[in-house]
C-alpha positions in Angstrom: 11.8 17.4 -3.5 10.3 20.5 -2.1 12.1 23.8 -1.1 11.9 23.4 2.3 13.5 19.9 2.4 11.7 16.0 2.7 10.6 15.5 6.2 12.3 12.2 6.9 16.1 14.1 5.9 18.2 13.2 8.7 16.6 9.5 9.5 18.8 6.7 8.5 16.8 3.2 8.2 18.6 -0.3 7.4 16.8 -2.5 5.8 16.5 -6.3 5.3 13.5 -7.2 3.7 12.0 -9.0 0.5 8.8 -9.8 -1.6 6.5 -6.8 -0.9 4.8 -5.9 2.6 8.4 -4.8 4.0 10.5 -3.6 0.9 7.1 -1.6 1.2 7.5 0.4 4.2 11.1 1.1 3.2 10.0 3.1 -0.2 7.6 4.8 1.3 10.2 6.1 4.1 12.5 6.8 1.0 10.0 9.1 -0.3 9.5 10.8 2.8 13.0 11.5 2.5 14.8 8.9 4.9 18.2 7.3 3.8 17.2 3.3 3.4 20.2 1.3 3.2 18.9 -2.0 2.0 20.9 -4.8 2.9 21.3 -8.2 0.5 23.2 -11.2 0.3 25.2 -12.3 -2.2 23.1 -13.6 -4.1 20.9 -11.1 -3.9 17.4 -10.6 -2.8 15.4 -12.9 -4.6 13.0 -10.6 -5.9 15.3 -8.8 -8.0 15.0 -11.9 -10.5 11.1 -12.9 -10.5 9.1 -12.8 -13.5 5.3 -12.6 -14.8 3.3 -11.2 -11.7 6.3 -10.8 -9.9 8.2 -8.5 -12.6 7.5 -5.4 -11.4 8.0 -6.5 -7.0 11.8 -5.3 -6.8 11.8 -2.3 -9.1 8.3 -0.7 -8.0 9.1 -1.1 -3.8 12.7 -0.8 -3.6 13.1 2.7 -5.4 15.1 5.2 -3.7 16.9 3.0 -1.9 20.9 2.6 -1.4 21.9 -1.3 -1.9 24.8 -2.7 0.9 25.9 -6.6 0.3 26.5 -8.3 2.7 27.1 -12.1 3.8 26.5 -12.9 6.9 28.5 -16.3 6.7 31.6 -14.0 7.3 32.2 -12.7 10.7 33.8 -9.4 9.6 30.1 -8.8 7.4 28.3 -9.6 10.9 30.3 -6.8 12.2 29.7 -4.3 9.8 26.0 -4.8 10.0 26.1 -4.1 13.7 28.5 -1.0 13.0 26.0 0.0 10.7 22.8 -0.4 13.3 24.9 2.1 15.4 24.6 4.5 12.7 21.0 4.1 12.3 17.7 4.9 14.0 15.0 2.6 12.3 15.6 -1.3 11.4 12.9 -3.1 9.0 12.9 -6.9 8.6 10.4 -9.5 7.5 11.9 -13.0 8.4 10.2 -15.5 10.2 10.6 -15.5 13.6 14.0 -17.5 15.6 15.8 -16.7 11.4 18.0 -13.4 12.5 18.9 -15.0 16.1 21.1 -17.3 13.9 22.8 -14.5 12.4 23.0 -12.5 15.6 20.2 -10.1 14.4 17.4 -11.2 16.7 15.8 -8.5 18.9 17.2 -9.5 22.2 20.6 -8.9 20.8 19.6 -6.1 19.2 18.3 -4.0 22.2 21.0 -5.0 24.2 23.6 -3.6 21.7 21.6 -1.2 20.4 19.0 0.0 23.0 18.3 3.3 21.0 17.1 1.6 17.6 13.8 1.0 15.9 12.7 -2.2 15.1 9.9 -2.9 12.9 9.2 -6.7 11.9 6.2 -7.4 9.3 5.2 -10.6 10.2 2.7 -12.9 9.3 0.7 -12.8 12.4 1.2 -10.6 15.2 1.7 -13.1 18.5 -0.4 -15.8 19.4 -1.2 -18.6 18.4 -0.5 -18.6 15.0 2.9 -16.7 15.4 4.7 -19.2 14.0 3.1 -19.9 10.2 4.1 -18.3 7.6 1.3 -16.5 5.6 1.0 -15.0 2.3 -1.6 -12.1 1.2 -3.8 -14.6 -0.5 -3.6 -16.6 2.7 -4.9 -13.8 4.7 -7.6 -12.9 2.5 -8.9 -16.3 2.6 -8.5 -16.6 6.3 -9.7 -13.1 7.5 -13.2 -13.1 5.2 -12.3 -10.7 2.8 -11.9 -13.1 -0.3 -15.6 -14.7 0.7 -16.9 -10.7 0.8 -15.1 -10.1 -2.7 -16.2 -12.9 -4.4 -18.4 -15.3 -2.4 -18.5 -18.1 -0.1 -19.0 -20.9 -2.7 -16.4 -19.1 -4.9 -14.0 -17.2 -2.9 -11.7 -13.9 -4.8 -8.8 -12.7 -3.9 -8.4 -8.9 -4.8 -6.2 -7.9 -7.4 -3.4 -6.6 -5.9 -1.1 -7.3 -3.5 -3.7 -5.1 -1.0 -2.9 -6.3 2.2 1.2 -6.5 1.9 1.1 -2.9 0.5 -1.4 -2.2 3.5 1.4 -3.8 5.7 3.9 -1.7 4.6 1.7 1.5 5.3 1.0 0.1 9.4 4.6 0.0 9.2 5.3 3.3 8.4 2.7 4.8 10.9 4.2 2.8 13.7 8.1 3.5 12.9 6.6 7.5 12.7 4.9 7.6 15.6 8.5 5.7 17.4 10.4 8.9 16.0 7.9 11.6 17.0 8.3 9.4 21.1 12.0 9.9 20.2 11.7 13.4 19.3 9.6 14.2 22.5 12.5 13.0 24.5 12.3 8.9 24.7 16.1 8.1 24.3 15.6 4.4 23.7 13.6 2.4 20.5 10.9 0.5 19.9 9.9 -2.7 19.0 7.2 -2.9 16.6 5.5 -6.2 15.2 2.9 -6.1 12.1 1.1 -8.5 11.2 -0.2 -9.5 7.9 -3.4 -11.1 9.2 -4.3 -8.8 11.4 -3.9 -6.1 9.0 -6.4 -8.1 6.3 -8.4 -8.3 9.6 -8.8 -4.7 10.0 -10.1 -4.4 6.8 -13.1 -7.0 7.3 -13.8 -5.2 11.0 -17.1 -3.0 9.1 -18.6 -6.3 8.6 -17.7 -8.3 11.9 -19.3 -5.5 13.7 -22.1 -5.2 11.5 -22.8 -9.3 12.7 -21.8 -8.2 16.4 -24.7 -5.4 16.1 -27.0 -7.1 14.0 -27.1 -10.9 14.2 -27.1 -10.9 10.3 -24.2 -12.1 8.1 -22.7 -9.7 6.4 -23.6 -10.7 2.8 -20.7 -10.7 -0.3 -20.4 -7.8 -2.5 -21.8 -9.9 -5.2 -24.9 -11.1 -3.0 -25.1 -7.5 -1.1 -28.5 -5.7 -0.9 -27.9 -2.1 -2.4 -28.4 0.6 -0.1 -29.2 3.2 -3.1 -31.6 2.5 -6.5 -29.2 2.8 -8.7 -25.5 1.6 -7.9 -24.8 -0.7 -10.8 -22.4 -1.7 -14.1 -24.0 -0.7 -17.0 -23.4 -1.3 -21.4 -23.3 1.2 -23.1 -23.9 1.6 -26.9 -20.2 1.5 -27.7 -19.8 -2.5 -26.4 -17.6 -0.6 -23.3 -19.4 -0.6 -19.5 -19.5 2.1 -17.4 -20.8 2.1 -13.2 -22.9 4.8 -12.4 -24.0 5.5 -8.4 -27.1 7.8 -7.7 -26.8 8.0 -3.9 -28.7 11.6 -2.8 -32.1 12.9 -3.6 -30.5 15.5 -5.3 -28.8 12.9 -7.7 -32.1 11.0 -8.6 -33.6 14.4 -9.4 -31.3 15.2 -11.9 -30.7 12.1 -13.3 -34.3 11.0 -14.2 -34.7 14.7 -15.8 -31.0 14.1 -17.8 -32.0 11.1 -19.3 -35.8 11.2 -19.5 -37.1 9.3 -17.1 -40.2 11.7 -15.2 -42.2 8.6 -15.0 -40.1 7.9 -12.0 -40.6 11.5 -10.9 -44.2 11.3 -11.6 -44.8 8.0 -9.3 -45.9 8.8 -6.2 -45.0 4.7 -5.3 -41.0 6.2 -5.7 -41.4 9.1 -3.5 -38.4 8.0 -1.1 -35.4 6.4 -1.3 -36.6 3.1 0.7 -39.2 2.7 -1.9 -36.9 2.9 -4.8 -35.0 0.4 -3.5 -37.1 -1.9 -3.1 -38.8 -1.0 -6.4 -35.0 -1.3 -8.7 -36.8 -4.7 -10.3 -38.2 -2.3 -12.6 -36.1 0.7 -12.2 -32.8 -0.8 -13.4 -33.9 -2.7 -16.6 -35.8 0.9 -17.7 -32.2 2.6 -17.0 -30.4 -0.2 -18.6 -32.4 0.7 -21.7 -31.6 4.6 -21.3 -27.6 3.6 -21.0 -27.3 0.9 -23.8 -28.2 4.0 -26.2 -25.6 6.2 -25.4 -21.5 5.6 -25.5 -19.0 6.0 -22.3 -17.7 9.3 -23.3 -21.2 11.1 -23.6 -22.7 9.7 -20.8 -19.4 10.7 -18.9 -19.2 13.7 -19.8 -23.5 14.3 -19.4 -22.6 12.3 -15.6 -19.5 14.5 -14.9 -21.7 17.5 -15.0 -24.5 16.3 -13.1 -22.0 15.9 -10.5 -23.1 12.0 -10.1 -20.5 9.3 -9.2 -19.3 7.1 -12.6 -16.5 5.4 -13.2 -15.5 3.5 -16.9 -15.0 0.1 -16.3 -10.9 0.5 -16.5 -7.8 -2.3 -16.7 -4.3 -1.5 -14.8 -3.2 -0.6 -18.5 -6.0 1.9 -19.5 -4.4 4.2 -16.4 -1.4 5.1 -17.9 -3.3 7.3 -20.9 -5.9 8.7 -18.4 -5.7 12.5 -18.1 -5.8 12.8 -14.3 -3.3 10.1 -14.2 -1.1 11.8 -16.5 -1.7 15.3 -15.0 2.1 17.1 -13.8 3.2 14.9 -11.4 0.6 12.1 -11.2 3.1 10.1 -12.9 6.7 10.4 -11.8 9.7 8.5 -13.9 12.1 6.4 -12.1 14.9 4.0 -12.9 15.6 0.6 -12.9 18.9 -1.3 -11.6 19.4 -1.2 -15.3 19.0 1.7 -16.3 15.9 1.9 -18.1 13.1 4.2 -17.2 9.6 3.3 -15.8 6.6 5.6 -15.1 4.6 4.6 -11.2 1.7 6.5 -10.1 3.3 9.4 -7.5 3.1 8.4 -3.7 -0.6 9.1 -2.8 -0.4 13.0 -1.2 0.7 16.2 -1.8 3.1 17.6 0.3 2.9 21.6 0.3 1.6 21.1 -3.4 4.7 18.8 -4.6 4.2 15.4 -5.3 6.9 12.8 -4.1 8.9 10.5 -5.8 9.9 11.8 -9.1 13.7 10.7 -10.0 14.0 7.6 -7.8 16.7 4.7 -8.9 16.7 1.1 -8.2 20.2 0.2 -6.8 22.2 -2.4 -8.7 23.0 -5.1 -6.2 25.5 -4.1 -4.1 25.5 -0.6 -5.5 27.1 1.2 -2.1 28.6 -1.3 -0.5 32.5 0.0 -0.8 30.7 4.0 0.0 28.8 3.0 3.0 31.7 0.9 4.4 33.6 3.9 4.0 30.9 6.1 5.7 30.8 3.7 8.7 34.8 3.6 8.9 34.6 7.3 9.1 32.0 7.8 11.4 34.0 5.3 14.0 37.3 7.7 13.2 35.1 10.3 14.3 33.8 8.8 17.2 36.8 7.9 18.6 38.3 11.2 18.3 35.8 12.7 20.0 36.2 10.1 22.5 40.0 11.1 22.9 39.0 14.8 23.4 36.7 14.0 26.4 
């Protein structure tokens, strides 16, 4: 929280979403300081109870948000939801299209009784002709490219996260802001927003389907790519750990050769240019291979750190949470689970006037609010009416 206030304070969003690309958008409006109202069945949402990969899909995107159950089998529940939509300016849901018409939720109905609301639906596929399938991120990588440009074509990878839903969830948010800042500018009704998961992988593979467009080449795989610099590789070091090192400017190959003793490569008129190193790394690499296998991750980093040269350690989701940066004020911020235990999540990815966001946020135990924002909603249509009678 800064001093001046979140920028979202004020903006009420229902939402009813699951898995991850729109539970997404919703934390990341709750961080921005929007009021998300997530709305479950009975039952719950289902991700509340998934295990192994899934553990961490309901506590980690549905922080920060209020929980409202509802069941939609009871007409007096349908009501309330649409009282509620009267109260609020953005709706989020990710069902497959035709599911809320049977509940009374589809967006017909929804602009007619609520012409001034926002609605954002993550989809699968934006319209066309695949509208109707469902899809799943590992779906879209495989169909979009990007799993034969991670791995290859013989032996496609998926990338290790859920990229694309999270990815979703961020088109989401830049829509559903840019429908408030119309709003703001004087646009009294909403918006209807579709995002689609596919076309969001699909954005992401656009540098190489251009790069085909332009060139007539097919893009090769990151495995199978031709390196645009001579040294842009993994390397062992001493210490049985591996470490990638990037020398991508003149500068760079300058001071590395001199670092680590290597002025044959200075001295060889055959390297004078970057073109010709490249095409000479048959015999540059295995020399630097030699140079790196002698030396351990932490003197090399810190030798690399003050040449100013791109490295990275070859690092595992775990080894984050004792990294310094990582763990500098406020690159990790604590939050709460539905049962009250505490869990640390990397800070929402910018600073806003110096503060980071999302320190403090609780994970709603189903049904959490329902009785309070009942209440709220009872009170707001007192109010209303009042206000009517004074007219």
């Amino acid at each position: 929280m800064t001093e001046a206030g979140l920028p979202l304070e004020g903006v009420r969003v229902v939402e009813m979403t699951h898995m991850v690309m729109g539970p997404t958008c919703g934390m990341i409006l709750a961080q921005l300081g929007a009021e998300v109202i997530k709305v479950e069945p009975p039952s719950g949402d289902k991700t509340r109870s998934l295990g192994g990969m899934g553990t961490a899909f309901f506590p980690l995107f549905n922080r920060g948000k209020r929980s409202v159950v509802l069941d939609f089998e009871k007409p007096e529940d349908r009501d309330t939801m649409h009282r509620l939509l009267a109260t609020a300016d953005v709706f989020l849901e990710n069902f497959r299209d035709g599911q809320l018409e049977k509940q009374g939720l589809g967006a017909e109905e929804l602009r007619r009784r609520h012409p001034h609301l926002i609605i954002a639906g993550h989809k699968g596929f934006l319209s066309g002709p695949y509208e109707h399938r469902p899809a799943l991120d590992e779906v879209v990588q495989m169909m979009s490219g990007l799993a034969a440009m991670t791995g290859t074509r013989e032996k496609p990878q998926r990338v290790g996260s859920s990229a694309n839903d999270i990815m979703g969830g961020m088109f989401g948010v830049i829509a559903i802001l840019a429908a408030l800042y119309q709003k703001r500018g004087g646009k009294r009704d909403g918006a209807d927003i579709r995002i689609g998961l596919f076309e969001n992988c699909l954005f992401l593979v656009a540098q190489h389907m251009v790069e085909y467009e332009m060139t007539g080449n097919k893009p090769r795989s990151m495995p199978e790519r031709e390196h645009a610099w001579p040294i842009y590789d993994i390397f062992d070091a001493a210490d049985g750990e591996r470490i990638f090192i990037g020398v991508v400017t003149e500068g760079h190959w300058q001071s590395f050769c001199r670092e680590f003793g290597l002025t044959e490569f200075l001295e060889d008129p055959a390297l004078r240019t970057t073109t010709d190193r490249i095409l000479a790394r048959p015999r540059i690499i295995p020399r630097v291979a030699d140079i790196i296998r002698q030396r351990n991750v932490a003197e090399l980093s810190q030798k690399l750190d003050a040449l100013n040269i791109c490295f990275s350690p070859i690092n595992r989701p775990e080894d984050l949470l004792t990294d310094p940066h990582v763990r500098r004020p406020g690159g990790l911020v604590t939050n709460i689970t539905a049962d009250g235990k505490p869990f640390h999540v990397p800070a929402l990815p910018v600073e806003w006037n110096g503060s980071h966001l999302g320190e403090g946020l609780k994970v709603a135990p189903l049904g959490a609010d329902t009785s309070a924002v009942r209440a709220e909603i009872d009170k707001d249509d007192t109010t209303s009416k009042a206000a009517g009678r004074r007219a």
